[in-house]
PAZAPA-4460 file (N, C-alpha, C; in steps of 0.05 Angstrom, whole numbers, plus 32768, in hexadecimal, padded with zeros to 4 digits):
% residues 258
    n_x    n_y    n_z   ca_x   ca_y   ca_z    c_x    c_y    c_z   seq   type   mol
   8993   8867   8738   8986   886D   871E   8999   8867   8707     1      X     A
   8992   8863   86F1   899E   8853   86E3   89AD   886A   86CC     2      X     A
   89C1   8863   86BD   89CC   8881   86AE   89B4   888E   8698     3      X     A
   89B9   88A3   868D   89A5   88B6   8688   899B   88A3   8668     4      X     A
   89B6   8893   8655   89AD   888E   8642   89A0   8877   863F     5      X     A
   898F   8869   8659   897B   8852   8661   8967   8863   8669     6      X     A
   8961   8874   8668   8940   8881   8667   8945   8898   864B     7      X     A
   8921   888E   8639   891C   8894   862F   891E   88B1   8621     8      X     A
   8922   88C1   8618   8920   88DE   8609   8904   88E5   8608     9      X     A
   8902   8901   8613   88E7   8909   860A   88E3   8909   85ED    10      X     A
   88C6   8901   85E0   88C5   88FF   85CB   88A5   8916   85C6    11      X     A
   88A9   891F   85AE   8897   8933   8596   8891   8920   858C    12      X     A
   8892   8900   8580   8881   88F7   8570   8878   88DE   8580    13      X     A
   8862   88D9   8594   8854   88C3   85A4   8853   88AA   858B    14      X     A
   884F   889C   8596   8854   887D   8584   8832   8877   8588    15      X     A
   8830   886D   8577   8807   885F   857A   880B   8849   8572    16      X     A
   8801   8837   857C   87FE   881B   857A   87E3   8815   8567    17      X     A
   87EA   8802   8551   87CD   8810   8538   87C3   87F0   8535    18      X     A
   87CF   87DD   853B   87C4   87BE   853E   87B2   87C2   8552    19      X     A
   87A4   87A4   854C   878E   87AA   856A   8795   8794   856F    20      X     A
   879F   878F   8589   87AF   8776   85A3   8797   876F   85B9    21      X     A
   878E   875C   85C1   8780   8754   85CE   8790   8745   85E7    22      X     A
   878A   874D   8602   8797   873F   8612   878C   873D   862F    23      X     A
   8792   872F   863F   8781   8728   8658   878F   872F   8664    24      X     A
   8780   8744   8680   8788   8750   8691   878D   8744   86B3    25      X     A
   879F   8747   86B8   879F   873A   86D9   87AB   874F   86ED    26      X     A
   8799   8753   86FC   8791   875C   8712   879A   875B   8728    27      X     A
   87B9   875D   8735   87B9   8757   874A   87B2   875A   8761    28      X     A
   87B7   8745   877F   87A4   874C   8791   87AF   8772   87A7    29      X     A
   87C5   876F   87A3   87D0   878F   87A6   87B5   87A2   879A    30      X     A
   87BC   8799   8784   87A7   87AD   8770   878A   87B7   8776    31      X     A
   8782   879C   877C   8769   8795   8789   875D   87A5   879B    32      X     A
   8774   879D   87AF   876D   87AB   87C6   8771   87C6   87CB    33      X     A
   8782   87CE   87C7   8792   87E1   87CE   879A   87FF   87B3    34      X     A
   879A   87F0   8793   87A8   8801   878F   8790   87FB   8777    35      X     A
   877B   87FF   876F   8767   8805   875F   876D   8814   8742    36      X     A
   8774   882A   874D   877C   8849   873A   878E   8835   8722    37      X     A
   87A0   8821   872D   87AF   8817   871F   87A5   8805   870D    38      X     A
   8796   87F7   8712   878B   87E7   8700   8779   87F6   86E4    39      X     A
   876D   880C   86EF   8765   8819   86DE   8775   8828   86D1    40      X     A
   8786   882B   86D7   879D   8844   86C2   87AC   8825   86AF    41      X     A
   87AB   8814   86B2   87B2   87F8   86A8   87A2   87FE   868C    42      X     A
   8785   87FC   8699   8775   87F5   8681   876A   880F   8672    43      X     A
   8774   8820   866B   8770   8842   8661   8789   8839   8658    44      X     A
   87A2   8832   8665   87C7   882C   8651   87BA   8821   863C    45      X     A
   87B2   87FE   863E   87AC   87F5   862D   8795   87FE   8611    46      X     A
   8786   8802   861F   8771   880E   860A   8777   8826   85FB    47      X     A
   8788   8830   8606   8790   884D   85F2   87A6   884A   85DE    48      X     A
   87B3   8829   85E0   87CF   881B   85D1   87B6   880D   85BD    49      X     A
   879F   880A   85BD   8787   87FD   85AE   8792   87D7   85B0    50      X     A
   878C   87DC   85CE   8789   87C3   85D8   876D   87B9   85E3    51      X     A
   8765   87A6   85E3   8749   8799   85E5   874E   8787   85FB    52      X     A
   874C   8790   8614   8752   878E   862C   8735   8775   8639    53      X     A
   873E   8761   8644   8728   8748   8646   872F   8744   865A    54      X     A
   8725   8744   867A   8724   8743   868C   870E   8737   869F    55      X     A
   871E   8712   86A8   870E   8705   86B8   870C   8706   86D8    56      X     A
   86EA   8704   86E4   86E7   870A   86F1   86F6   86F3   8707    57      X     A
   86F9   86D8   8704   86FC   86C1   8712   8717   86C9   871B    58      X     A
   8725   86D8   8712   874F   86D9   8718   8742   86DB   8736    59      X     A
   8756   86D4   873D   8766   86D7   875B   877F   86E7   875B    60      X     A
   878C   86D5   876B   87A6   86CD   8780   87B9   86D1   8766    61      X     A
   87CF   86DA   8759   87E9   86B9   8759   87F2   86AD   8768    62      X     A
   87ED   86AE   8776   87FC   8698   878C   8811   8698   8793    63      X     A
   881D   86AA   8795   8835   86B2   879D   8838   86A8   87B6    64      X     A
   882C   86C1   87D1   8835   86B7   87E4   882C   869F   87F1    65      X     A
   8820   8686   87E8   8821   8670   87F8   8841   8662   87E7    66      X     A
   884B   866F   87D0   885D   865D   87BC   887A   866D   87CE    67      X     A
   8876   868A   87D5   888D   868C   87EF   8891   8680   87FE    68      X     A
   887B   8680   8807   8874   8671   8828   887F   8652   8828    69      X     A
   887D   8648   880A   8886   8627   8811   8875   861D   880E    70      X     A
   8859   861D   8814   8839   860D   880F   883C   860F   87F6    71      X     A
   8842   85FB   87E1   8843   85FD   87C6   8824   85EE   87C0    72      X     A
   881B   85DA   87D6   87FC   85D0   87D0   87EA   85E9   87D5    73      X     A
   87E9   85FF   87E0   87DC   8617   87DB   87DC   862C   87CF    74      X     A
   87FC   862B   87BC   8805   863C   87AE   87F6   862D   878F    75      X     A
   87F2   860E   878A   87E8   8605   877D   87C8   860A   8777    76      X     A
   87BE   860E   878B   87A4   8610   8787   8797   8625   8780    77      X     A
   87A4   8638   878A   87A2   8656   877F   87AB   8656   8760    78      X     A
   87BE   865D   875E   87CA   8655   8743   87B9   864B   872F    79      X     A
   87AC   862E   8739   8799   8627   8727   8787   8638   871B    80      X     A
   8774   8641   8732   8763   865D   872E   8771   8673   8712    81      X     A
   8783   867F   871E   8792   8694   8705   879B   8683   86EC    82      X     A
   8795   866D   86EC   879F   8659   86C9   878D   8652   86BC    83      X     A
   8773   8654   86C9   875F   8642   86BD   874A   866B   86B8    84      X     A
   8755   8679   86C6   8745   868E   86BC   8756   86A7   86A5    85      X     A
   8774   86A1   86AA   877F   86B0   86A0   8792   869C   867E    86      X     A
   8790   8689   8687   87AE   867B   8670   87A2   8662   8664    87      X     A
   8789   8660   8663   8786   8646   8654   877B   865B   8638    88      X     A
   8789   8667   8632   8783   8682   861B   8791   8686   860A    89      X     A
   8792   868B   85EE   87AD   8693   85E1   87B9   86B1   85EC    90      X     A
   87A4   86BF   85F1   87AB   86DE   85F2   87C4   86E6   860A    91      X     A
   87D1   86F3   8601   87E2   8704   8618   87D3   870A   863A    92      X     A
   87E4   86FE   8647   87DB   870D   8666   87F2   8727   8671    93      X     A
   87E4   873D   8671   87EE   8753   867F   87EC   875B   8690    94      X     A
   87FB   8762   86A3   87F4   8769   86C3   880B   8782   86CA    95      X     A
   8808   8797   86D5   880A   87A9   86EB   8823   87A0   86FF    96      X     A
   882C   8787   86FC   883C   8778   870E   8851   8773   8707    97      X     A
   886D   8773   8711   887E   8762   8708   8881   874F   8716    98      X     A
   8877   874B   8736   887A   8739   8744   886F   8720   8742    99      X     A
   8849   8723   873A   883B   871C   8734   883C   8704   870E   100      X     A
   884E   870F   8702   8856   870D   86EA   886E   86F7   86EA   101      X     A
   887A   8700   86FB   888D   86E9   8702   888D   86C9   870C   102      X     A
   887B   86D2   871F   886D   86BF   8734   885D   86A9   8719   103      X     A
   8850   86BC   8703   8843   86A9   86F4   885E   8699   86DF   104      X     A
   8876   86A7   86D2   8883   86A2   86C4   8898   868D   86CF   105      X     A
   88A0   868E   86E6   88AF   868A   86F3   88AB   866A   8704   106      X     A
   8898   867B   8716   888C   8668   872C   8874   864D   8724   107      X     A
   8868   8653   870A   8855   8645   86FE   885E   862D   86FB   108      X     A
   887C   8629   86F0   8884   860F   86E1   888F   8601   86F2   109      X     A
   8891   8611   870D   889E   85FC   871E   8889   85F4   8728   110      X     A
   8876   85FA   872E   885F   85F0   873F   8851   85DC   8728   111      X     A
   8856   85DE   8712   884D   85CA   86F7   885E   85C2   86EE   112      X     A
   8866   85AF   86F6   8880   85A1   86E0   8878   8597   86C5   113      X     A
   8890   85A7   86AF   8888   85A8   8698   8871   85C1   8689   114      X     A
   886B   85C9   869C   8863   85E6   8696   8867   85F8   867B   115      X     A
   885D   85FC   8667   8868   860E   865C   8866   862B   8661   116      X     A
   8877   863A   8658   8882   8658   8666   886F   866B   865A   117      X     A
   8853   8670   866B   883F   867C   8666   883C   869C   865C   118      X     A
   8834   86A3   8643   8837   86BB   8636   8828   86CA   864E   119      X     A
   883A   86D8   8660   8837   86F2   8674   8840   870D   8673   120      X     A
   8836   8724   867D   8849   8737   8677   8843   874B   8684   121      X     A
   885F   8757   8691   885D   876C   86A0   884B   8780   868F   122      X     A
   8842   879A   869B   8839   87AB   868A   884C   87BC   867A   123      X     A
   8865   87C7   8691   8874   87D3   8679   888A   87C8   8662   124      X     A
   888B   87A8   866B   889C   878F   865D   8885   878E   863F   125      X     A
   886F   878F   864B   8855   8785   8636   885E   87A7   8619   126      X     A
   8859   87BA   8627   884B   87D9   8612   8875   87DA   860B   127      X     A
   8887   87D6   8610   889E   87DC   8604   88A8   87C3   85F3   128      X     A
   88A4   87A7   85F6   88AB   8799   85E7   889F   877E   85D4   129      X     A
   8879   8788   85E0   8867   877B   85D1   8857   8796   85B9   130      X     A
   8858   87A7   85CD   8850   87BB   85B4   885C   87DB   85AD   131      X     A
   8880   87D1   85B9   8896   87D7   85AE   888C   8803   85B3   132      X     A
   888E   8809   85C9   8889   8822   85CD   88A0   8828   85DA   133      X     A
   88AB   883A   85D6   88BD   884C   85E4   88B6   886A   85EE   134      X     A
   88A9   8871   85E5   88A8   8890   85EA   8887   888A   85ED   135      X     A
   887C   8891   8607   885C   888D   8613   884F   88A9   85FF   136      X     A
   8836   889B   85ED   882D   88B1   85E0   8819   88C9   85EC   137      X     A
   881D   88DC   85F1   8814   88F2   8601   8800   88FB   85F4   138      X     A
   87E4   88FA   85FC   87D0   8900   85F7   87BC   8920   8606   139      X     A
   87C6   8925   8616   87BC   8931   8630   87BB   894D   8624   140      X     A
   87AB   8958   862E   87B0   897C   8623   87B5   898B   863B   141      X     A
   87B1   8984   8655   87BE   8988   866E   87C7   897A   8682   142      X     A
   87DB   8978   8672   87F5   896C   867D   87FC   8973   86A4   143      X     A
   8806   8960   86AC   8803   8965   86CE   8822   8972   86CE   144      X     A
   8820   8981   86E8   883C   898F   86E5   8857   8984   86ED   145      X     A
   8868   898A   86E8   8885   897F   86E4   8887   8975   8700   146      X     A
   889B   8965   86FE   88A6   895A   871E   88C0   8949   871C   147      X     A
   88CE   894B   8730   88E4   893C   872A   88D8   8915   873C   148      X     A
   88E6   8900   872F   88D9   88EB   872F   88EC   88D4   873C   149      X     A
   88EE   88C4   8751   88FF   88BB   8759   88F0   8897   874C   150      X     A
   8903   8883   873E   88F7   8873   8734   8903   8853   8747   151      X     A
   88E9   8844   8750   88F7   8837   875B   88F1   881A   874B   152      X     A
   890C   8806   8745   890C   87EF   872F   8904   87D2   874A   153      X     A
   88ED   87C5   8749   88E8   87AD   8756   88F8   8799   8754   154      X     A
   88FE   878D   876D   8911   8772   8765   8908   875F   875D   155      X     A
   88E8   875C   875A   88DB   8748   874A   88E1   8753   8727   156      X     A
   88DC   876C   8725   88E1   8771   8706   8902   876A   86FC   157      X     A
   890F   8768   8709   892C   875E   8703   892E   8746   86FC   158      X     A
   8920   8736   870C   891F   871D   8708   8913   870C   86F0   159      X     A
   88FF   871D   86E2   88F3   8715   86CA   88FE   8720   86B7   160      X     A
   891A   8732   86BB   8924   8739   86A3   891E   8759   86A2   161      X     A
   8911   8765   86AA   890D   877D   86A2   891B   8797   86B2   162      X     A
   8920   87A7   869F   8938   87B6   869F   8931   87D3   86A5   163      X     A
   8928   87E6   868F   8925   87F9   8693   8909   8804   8686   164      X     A
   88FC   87F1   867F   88E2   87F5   866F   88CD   8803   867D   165      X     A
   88CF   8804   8694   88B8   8810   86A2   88C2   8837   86A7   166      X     A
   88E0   8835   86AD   88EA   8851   86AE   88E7   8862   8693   167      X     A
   88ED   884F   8689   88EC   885C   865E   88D6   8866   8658   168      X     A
   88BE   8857   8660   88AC   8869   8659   889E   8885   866F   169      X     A
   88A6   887C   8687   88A3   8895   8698   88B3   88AF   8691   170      X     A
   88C7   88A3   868A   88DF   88B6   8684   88DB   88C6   8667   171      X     A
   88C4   88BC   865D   88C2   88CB   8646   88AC   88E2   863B   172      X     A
   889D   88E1   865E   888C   88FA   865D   8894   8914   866B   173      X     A
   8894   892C   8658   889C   893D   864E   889C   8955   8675   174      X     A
   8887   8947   8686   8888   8952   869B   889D   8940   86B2   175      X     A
   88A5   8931   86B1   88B9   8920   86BF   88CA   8919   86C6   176      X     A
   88DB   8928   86D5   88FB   8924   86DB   88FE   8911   86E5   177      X     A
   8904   88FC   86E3   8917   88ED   86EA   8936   88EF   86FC   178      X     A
   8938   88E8   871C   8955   88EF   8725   895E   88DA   8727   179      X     A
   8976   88D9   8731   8986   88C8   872F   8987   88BB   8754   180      X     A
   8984   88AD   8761   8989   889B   8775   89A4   8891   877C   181      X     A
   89AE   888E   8792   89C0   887B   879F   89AE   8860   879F   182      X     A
   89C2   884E   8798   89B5   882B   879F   89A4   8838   878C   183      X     A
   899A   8835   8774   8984   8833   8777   897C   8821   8767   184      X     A
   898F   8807   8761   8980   87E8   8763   8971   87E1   8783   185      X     A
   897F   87EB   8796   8975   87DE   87B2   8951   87DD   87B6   186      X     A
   894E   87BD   87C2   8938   87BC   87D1   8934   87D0   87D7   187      X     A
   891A   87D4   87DF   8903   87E0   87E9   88F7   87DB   8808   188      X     A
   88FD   87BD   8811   88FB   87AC   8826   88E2   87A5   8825   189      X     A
   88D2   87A7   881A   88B6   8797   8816   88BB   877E   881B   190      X     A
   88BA   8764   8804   88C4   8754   8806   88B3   873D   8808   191      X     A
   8896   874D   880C   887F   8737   8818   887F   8736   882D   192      X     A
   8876   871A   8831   887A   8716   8852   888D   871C   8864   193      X     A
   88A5   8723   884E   88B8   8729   885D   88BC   873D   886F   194      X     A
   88A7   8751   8868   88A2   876D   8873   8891   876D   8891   195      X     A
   8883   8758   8892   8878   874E   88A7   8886   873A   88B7   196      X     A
   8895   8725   88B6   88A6   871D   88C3   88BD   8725   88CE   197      X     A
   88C8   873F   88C2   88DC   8743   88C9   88DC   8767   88C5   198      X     A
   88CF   8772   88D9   88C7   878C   88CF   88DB   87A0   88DB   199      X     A
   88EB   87A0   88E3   88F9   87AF   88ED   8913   87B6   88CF   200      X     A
   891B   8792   88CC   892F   879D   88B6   891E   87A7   889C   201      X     A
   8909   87A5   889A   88F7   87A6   8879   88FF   87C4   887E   202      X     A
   88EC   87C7   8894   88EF   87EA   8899   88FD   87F6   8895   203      X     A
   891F   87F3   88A1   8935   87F9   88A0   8944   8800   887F   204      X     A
   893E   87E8   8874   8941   87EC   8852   892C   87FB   8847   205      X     A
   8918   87FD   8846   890A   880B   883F   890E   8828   8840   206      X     A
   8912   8834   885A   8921   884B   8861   8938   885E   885A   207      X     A
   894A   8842   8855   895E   8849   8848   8959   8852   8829   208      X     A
   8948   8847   881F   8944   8844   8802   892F   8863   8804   209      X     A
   891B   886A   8818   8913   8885   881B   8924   889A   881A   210      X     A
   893F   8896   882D   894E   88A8   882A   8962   88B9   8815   211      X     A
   896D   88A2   8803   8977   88A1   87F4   8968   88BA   87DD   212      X     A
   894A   88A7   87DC   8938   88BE   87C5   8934   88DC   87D0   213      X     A
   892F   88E2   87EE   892C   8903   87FC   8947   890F   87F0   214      X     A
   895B   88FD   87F4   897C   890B   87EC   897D   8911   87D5   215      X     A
   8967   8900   87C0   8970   8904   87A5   895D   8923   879B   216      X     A
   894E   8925   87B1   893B   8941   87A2   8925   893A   879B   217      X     A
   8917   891A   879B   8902   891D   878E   88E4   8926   879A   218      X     A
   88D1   8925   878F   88BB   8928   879C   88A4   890F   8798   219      X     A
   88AA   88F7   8783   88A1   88E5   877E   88AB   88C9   8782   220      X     A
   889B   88BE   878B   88AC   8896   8783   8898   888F   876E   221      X     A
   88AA   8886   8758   8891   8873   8744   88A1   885E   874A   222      X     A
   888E   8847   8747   8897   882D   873A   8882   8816   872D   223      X     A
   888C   8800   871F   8879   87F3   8718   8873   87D9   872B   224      X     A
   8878   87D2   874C   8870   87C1   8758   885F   87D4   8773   225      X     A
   8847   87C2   8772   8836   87CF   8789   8840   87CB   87A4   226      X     A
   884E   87BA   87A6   8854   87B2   87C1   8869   87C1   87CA   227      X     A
   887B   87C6   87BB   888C   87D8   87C2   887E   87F5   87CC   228      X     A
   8870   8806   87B8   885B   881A   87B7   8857   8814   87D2   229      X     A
   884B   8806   87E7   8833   87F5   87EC   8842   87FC   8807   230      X     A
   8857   87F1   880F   8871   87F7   8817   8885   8812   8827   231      X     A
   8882   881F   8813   8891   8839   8810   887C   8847   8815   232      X     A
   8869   884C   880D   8854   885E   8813   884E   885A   8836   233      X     A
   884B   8840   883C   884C   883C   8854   885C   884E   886D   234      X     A
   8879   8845   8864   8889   8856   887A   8885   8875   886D   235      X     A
   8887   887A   8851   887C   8896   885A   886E   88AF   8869   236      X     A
   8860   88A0   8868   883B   88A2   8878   883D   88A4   889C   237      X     A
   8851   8891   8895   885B   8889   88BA   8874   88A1   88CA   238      X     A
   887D   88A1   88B0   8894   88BD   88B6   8892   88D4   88AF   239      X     A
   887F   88DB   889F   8878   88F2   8896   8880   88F3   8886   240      X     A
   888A   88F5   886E   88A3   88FA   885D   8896   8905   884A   241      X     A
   88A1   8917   883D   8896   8929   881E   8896   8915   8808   242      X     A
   8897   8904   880A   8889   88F4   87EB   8872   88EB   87E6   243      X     A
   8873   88E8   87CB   8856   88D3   87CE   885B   88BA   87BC   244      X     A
   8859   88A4   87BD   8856   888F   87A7   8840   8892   8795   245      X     A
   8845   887E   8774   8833   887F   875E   8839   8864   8748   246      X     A
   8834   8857   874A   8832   8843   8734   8841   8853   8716   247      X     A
   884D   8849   870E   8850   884E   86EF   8836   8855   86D8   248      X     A
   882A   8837   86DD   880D   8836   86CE   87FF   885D   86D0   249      X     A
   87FF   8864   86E8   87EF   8879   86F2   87FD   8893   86E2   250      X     A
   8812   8894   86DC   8822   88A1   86CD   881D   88A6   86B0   251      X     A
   8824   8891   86A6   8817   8891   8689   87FA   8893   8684   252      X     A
   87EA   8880   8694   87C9   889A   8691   87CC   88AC   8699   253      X     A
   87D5   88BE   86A3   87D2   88DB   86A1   87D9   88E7   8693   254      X     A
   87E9   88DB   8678   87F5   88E7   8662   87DA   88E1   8649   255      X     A
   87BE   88DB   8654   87B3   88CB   863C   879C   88E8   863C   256      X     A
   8791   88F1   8624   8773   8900   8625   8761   88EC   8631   257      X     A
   8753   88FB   8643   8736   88F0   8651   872B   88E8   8641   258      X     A
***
C-alpha cells in the first residue's frame, strides 16, 4: 500500500461537477457477464458528476485476448466492432477497465498503423483528471458502516499511467480505512489466459497476494480491474477465507442518495 500522503483526506466539502460532459460508455465483457452491479454503479458515478452517459448497444470484445494470444487477424476484427461503435465519435469513451482501456490506447495503434491515440479513459483516470475530483462527493444519508479496506493496484492500470486515482477517491469516504499491504504493487496472478494455462503458479501468486491482505487486518479487497476481482474472489470461495471483493465503481455509488 502506498504511503498515507497518496490517498486522499477525508473531505466536509464534496466537489460537484456543474458542466454537463457527454461521454460513451464501454462495457466490458467481465462486466457483462459476470460483474453487472458494476456497470451500473458506472452509470449512477457518472450521472450524479452530471454526465450524459450514451451507451451503444453493437460494443463487443476489445480484443484483447485474441491480441495476447498472437491472432492479431482476430484481434482485428473484433476491434473493428468496438471502433466503429465506440470512436468514430468526438465524445470521451469511459470504461470500468484499466485493462480494457489499455488494450484500446495501447494495443489499437499497433494493430492500425498510424493510428491516432484514441480519447479513452479509465473511470477513475476519467472523474480525477477529466473532471478533476479528488474528494468523492457524499450524498448518502445512510452511510454503510466502517471497514477497514485492503486496495489492490492492476498491472494493466500501471501500464496506462495510472497511479493512485482510483485509491484517492476510495480513500476519501468518510467510512473507509484503508491498510497498508506487503508487495502491494504485486500481481494478483490472473493474468488472462494465463490463469488457465498455467494454474497452479496463477494460484500460487494469487495466494500469496491473499495472504499478505488476512495479515494486514482487512476485511475487504477493492480494486478497479474485474479480472483480478474475478480472480481473487475465486480462490477465496475455494478456501474459505473471510473476505469479500468489490469494484471501486461499487464504492462510490454507495456514497450517492438513491
Amino acid at each position: 500500500m502506498p504511503p498515507d500522503s497518496n490517498v486522499a483526506k477525508k473531505s466536509d466539502s464534496p466537489v460537484r461537477v456543474e458542466a454537463r460532459h457527454r461521454v460513451r460508455l464501454m462495457l466490458t465483457c467481465l462486466c457483462d457477464i459476470y460483474f453487472g452491479e458494476v456497470g451500473i454503479s458506472t452509470v449512477k458515478i457518472l450521472e450524479h458528476l452530471n454526465c450524459e452517459v450514451l451507451f451503444d448497444k453493437e460494443q463487443t470484445c476489445c480484443g484483447q485476448p485474441p491480441y495476447n494470444a498472437g491472432d492479431w487477424s482476430a484481434a482485428r476484427q473484433v476491434a473493428g466492432l468496438t471502433m466503429r461503435a465506440l470512436l468514430e465519435s468526438e465524445d470521451p469513451v469511459v470504461m470500468p477497465s484499466a485493462s480494457c482501456a489499455a488494450m484500446i490506447r495501447e494495443g489499437y495503434p499497433v494493430l492500425y498503423e498510424g493510428m491516432m491515440h484514441p480519447e479513452v479513459f479509465e473511470l477513475g483516470e476519467f472523474l480525477v483528471h477529466q473532471l478533476k475530483i479528488r474528494s468523492w462527493p457524499v450524498t448518502t444519508a445512510n452511510p454503510p458502516a466502517k471497514r477497514r479496506v485492503a486496495f489492490h493496484r492492476a498491472c494493466h492500470g500501471r501500464g496506462i499511467g495510472l497511479t493512485n486515482e482510483q485509491e484517492m477517491l476510495v480513500g476519501s469516504l468518510p467510512w473507509i480505512q484503508l491498510v497498508r499491504i506487503a508487495q502491494g504493487e504485486q500481481c494478483c496472478g490472473f493474468g488472462g489466459a494465463f490463469c488457465a494455462t498455467h494454474g497452479a503458479i496463477s494460484a500460487g501468486i494469487g495466494m500469496e497476494k491473499l495472504h499478505n491482505i488476512m495479515k494486514a487486518g482487512a476485511e475487504e479487497i477493492v480494486s478497479g480491474d474485474m479480472g483480478c476481482l474475478l480472480h481473487l474472489d475465486g480462490l477465496i470461495k475455494k478456501n474459505k477465507l473471510p473476505l469479500r471483493t468489490r469494484h471501486f465503481a461499487e464504492l462510490l455509488a454507495e456514497a450517492i442518495a438513491p
